[in-house]
C-alpha positions as CSV (number, residue, x, y, z in Angstrom):
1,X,204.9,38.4,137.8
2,X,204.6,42.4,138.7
3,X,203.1,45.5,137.7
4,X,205.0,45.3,134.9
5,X,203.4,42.4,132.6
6,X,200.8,43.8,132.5
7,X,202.0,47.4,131.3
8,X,205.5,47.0,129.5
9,X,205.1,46.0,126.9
10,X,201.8,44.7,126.9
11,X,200.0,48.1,126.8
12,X,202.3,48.4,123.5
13,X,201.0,45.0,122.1
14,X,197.2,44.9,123.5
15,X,196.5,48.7,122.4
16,X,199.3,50.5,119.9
17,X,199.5,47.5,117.4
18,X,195.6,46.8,118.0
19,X,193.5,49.3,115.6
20,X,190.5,51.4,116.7
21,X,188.5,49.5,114.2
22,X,189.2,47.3,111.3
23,X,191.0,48.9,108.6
24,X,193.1,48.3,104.9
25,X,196.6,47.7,105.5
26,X,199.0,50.6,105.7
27,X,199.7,52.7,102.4
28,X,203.2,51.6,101.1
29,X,205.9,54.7,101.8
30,X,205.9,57.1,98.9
31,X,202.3,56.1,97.1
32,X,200.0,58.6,97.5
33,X,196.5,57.5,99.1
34,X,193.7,56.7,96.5
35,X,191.1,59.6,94.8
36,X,187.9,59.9,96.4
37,X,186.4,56.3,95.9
38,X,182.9,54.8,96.8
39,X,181.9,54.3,100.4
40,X,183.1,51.0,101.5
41,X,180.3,48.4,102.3
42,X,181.4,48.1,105.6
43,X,184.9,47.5,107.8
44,X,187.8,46.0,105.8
45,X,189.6,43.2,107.7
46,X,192.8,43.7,109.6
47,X,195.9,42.3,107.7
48,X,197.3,39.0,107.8
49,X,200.5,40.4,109.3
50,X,202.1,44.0,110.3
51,X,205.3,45.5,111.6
52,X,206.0,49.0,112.9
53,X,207.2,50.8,116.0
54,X,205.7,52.1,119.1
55,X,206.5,54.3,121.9
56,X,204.9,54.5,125.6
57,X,205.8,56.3,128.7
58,X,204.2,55.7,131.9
59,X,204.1,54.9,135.7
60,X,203.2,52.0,138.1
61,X,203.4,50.5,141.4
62,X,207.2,48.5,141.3
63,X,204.6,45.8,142.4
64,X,201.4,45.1,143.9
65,X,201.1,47.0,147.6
66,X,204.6,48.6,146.9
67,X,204.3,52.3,147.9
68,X,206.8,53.8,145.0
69,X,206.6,54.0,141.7
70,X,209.0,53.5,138.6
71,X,208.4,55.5,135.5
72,X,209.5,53.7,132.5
73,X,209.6,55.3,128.5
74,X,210.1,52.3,125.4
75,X,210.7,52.4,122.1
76,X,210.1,48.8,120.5
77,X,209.7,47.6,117.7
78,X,207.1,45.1,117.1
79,X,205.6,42.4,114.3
80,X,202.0,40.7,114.6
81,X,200.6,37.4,112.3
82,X,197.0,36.8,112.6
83,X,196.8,33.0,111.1
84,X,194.1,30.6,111.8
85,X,197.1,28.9,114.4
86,X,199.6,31.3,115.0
87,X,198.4,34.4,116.7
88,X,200.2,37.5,118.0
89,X,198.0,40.7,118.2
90,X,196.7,40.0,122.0
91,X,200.0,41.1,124.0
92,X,202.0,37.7,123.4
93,X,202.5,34.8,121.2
94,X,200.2,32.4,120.9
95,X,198.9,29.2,119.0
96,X,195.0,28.9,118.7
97,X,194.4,25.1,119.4
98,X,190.6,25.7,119.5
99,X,187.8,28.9,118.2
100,X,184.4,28.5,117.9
101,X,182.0,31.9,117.9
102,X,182.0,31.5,122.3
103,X,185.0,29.9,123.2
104,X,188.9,30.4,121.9
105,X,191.3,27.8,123.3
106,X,195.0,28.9,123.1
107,X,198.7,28.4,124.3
108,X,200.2,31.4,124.8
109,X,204.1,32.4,125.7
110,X,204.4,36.4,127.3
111,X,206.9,38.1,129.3
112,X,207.1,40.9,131.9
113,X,210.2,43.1,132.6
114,X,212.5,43.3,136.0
115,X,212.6,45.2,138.6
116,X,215.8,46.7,140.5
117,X,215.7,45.7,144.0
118,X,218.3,48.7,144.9
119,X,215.5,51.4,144.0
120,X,212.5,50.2,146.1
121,X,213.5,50.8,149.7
122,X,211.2,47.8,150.6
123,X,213.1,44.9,149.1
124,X,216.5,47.0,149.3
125,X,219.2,44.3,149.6
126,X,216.6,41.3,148.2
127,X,217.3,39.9,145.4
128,X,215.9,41.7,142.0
129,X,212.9,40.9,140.6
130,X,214.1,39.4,137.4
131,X,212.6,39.7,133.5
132,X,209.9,36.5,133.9
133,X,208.7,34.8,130.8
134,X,205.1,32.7,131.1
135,X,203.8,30.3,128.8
136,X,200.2,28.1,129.6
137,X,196.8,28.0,128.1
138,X,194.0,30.7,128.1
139,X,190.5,30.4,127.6
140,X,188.7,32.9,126.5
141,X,184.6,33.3,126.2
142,X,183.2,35.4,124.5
143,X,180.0,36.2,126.6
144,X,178.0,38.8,124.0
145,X,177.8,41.8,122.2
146,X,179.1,43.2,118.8
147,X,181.5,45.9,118.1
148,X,178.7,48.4,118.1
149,X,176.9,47.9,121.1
150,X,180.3,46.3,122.7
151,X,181.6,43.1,123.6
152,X,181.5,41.1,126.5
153,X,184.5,38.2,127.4
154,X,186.0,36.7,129.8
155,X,190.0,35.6,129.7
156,X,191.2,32.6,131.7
157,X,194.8,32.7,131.2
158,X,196.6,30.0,133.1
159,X,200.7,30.1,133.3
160,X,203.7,28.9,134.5
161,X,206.4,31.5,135.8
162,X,209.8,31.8,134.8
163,X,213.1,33.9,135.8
164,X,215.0,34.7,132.3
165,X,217.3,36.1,134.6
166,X,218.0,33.5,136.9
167,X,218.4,30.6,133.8
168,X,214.7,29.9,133.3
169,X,214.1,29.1,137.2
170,X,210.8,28.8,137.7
171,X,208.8,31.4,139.5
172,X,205.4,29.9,140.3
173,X,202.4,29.7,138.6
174,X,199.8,32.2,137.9
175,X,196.1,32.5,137.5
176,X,194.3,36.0,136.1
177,X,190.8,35.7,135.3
178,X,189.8,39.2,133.9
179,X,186.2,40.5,132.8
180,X,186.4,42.7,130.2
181,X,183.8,45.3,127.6
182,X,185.1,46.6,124.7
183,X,183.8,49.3,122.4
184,X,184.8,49.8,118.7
185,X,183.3,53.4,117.2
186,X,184.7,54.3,113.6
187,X,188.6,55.3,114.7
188,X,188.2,55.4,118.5
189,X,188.2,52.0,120.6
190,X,187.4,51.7,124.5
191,X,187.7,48.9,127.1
192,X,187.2,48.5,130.8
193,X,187.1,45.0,132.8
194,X,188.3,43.8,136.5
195,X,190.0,40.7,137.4
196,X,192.1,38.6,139.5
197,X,195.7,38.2,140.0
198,X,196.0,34.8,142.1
199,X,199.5,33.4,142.8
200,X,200.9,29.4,143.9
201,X,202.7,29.8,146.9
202,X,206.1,30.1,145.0
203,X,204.5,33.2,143.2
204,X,203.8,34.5,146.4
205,X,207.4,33.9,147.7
206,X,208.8,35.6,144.9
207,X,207.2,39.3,145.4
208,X,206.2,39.0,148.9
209,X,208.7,36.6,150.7
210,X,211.4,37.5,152.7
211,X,214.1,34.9,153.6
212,X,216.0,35.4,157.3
213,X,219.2,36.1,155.8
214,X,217.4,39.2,153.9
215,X,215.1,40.3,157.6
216,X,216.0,43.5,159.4
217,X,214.7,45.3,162.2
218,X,211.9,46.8,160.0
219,X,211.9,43.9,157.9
220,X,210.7,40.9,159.4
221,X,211.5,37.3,158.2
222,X,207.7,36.8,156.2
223,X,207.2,33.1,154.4
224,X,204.1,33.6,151.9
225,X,201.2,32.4,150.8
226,X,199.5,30.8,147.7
227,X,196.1,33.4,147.0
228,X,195.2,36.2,146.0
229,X,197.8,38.5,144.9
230,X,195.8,41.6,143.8
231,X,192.2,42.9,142.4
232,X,192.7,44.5,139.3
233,X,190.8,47.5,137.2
234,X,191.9,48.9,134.0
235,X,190.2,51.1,131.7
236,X,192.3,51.6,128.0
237,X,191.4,54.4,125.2
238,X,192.6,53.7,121.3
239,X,192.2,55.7,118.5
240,X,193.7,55.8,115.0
241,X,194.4,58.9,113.7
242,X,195.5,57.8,110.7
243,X,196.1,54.7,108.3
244,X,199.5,54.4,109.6
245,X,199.7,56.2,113.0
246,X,197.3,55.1,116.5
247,X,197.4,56.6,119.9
248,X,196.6,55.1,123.0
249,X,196.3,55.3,127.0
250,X,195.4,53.1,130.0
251,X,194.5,53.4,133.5
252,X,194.7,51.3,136.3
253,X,194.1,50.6,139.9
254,X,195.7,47.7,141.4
255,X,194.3,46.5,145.2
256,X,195.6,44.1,147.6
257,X,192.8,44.5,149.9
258,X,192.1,40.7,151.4
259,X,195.3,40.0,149.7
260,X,196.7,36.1,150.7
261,X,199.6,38.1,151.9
262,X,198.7,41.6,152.6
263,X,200.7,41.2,156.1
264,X,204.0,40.8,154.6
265,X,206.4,43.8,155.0
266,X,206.9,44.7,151.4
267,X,203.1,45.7,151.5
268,X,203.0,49.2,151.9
269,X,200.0,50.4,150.5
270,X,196.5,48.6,149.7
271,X,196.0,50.8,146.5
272,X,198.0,51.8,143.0
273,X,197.2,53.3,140.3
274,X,199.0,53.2,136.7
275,X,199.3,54.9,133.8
276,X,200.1,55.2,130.1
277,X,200.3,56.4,127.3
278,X,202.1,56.2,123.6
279,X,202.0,55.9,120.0
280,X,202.2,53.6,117.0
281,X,203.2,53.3,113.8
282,X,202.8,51.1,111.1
283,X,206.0,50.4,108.6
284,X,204.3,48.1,106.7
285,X,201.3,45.4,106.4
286,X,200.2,42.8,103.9
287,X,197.9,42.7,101.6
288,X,196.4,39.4,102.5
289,X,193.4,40.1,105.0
290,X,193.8,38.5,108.5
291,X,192.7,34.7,109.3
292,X,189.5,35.2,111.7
């Protein structure tokens, strides 16, 4: 996995489909909104299920230690069902095997998009980094707080790696333990956390390898390393603006400082930073609340 999983299109799915704060479903095209009516007794719950389209520009590293950047703008559609099993409002699909109020248990299937070898001078004449799909269980704990005074977790998402574009070969397996607050205030939402991106050797091999056959005299034959891929801190700002519409941005700063295999070639720089940001919009959403 690269940059990319963790901005396109999961920025789209963690932040533009994710509301500021609990909300009715979307008004239906064409009825006008309600009169004045009493102040709610507190939030309403998200809906069972929602589908709309978002949009997000933005730029990042083409991988971890990679010193140029590729600037990406989407347009996707996107659907989300929050049952008591099937779950996909947290940047994937997943199925909930086990939730108690501290500890969610989940298997989860994501994806990350491909990078063209031919426009990073570092890997020019390497094979691409393909379109990877990942699928494994993640625990998540849910340390404190509320959505007042903010909530602690932690997310241990383990996965296996695999190369859509190379006929589901697999790419390795990954491990990203990430440490993450989050902050709901009426129609703005906030969240900062740092984590780990650790890599099995084949992981490794895939962004930082470098076979003979692909060496050159400022290329070096490099065979990699299972470890530490990169340190990672993101900070993300939501806010709906209204029933139907949310805007959203996120910041990040990747490091491969103490990296398993900061010596390889394709390491150009211990530092990158990326950024986003976009807009959502809801088609339409049931009226059955969501499945807590």
């Amino acid at each position: 996995m690269h940059a990319a999983r963790h901005l396109w299109p999961g920025l789209v799915l963690a932040f533009a489909i994710a509301p500021a704060g609990a909300q009715a479903p979307a008004t239906p095209p064409g009825t006008a909104p309600p009169a004045a009516a009493a102040p709610a007794a507190g939030p309403r719950p998200l809906p069972l299920w929602e589908v709309g389209v978002a949009g997000v520009v933005g730029s990042q590293p083409a991988y971890p230690g990679a010193d140029q950047q590729t600037g990406r703008a989407l347009v996707l559609p996107y659907a989300i069902y929050r049952g008591q099993l099937l779950r996909t409002d947290r940047g994937g699909l997943g199925l909930r095997a086990v939730r108690t109020p501290r500890f969610e248990l989940e298997l989860g299937v994501g994806g990350s998009l491909g990078s063209s070898s031919s426009r990073i001078d570092a890997r020019r004449g390497m094979p691409d980094l393909g379109t990877l799909i990942e699928a494994g269980p993640s625990l998540r704990w849910n340390i404190a707080g509320s959505d007042s005074e903010g909530r602690w977790r932690l997310d241990l998402p383990l996965r296996a790696v695999f190369d859509l574009s190379d006929g589901l070969a697999r790419r390795g397996l990954a491990f990203e333990p990430f440490l993450r607050h989050e902050r709901r205030s009426g129609d703005w939402r906030w969240s900062a956390g740092a984590g780990a991106f650790i890599g099995d050797r084949r992981l490794g091999s895939t962004l930082y390898g470098v076979a003979p056959i692909d060496a050159t005299a400022t290329r070096p034959a490099y065979e990699a390393r299972a470890g530490l891929v990169a340190w990672r801190f993101s900070s993300s700002l939501g806010r709906r603006i209204t029933p139907d519409l949310s805007a959203f941005a996120t910041l990040r700063l990747d490091s491969v400082a103490g990296a398993a295999n900061r010596a390889s070639p394709l390491v150009r720089q211990t530092t990158g930073w990326s950024a986003g940001i976009g807009l959502a919009y809801t088609l339409k959403a049931s009226n059955e609340p969501a499945v807590d």
